[in-house]
C-alpha positions in Angstrom: -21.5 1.5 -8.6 -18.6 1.1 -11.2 -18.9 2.2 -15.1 -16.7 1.5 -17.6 -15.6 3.9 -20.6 -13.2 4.4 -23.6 -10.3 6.8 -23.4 -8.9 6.2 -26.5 -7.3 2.6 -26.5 -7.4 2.7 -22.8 -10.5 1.6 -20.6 -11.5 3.8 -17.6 -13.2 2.1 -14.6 -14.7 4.4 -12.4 -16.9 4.5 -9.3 -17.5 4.4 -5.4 -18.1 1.4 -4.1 -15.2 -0.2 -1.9 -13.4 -3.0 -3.6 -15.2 -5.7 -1.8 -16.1 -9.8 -2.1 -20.0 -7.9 -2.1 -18.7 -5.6 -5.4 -16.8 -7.9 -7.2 -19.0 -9.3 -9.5 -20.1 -5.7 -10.6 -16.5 -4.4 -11.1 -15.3 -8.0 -12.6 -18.1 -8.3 -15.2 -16.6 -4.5 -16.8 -12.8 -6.0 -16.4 -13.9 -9.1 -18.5 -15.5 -6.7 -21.1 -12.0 -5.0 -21.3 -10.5 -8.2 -21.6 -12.6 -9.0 -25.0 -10.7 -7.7 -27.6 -7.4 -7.1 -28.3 -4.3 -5.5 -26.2 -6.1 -5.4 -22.9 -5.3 -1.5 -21.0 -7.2 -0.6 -18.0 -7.0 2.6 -15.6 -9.3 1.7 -12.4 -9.8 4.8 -11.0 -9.8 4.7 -7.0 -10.7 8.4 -6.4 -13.9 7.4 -4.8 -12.6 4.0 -3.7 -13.1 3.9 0.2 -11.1 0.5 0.8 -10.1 -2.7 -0.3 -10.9 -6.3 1.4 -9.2 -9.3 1.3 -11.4 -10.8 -1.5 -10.3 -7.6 -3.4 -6.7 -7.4 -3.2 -6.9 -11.2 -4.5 -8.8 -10.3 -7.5 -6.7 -6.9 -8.2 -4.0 -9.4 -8.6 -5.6 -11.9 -10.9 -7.1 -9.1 -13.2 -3.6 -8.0 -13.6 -2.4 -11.3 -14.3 -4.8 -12.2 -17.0 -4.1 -8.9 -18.2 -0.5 -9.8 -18.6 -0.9 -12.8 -20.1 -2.6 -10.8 -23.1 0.0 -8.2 -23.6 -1.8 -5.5 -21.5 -2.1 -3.9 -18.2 -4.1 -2.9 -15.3 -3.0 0.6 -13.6 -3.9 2.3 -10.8 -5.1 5.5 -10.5 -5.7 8.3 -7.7 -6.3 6.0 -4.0 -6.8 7.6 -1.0 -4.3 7.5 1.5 -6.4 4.4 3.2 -6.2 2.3 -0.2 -2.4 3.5 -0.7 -1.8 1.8 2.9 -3.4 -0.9 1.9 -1.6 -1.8 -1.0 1.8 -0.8 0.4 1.4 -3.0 3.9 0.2 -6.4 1.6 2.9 -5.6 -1.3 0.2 -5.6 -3.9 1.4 -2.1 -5.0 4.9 -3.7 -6.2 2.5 -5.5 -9.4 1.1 -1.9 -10.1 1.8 0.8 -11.6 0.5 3.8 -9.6 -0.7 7.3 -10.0 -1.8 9.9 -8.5 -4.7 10.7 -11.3 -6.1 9.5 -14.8 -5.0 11.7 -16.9 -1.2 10.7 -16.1 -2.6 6.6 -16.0 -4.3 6.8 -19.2 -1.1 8.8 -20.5 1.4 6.6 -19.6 0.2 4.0 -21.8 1.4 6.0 -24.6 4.8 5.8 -23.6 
């Protein structure tokens, strides 16, 4: 299950479910809630993130675009080596910024 918090100007979306077609409603409906109001910033947090599907990758990419498109940003935080594959071998980590934890994420919007 995903939740989704304040850190300042910055949403965090945590949680541990794998980034699937079965999740995406759940993890989508807090994205849209970030995209409500003003300069859009997200941190998804893939600490506890097993893996991503096709279905996933596809809306990563579309949550970042509509982030865009608002003057904001969607950032990655903390994936196991499995996600980090992932993202490397389909080229989706070229539209992301990285980390390897929140607290550097969240940060970096500050910059």
């Amino acid at each position: 299950m995903f939740e989704r918090r304040r850190q300042g100007a910055v949403d965090l979306i945590q949680g541990d479910d794998p980034v699937t077609a079965e999740h995406l409603p759940a993890i989508g409906r807090l994205c849209e809630e970030s995209l409500g109001g003003g300069q859009p910033r997200a941190v998804l947090d893939l600490s506890r993130v097993a893996l991503f599907d096709s279905a996933g990758l596809e809306w990563l990419l579309n949550m970042q675009e509509r982030f865009v498109q608002r003057g904001g940003a969607v950032k990655l935080a903390a994936p196991n080596q499995l996600c980090r594959d992932i993202l490397l071998v389909t080229g989706i980590d070229r539209h992301f910024e990285i980390f390897n934890d929140t607290v550097a994420a969240v940060g970096s919007f500050a910059r």
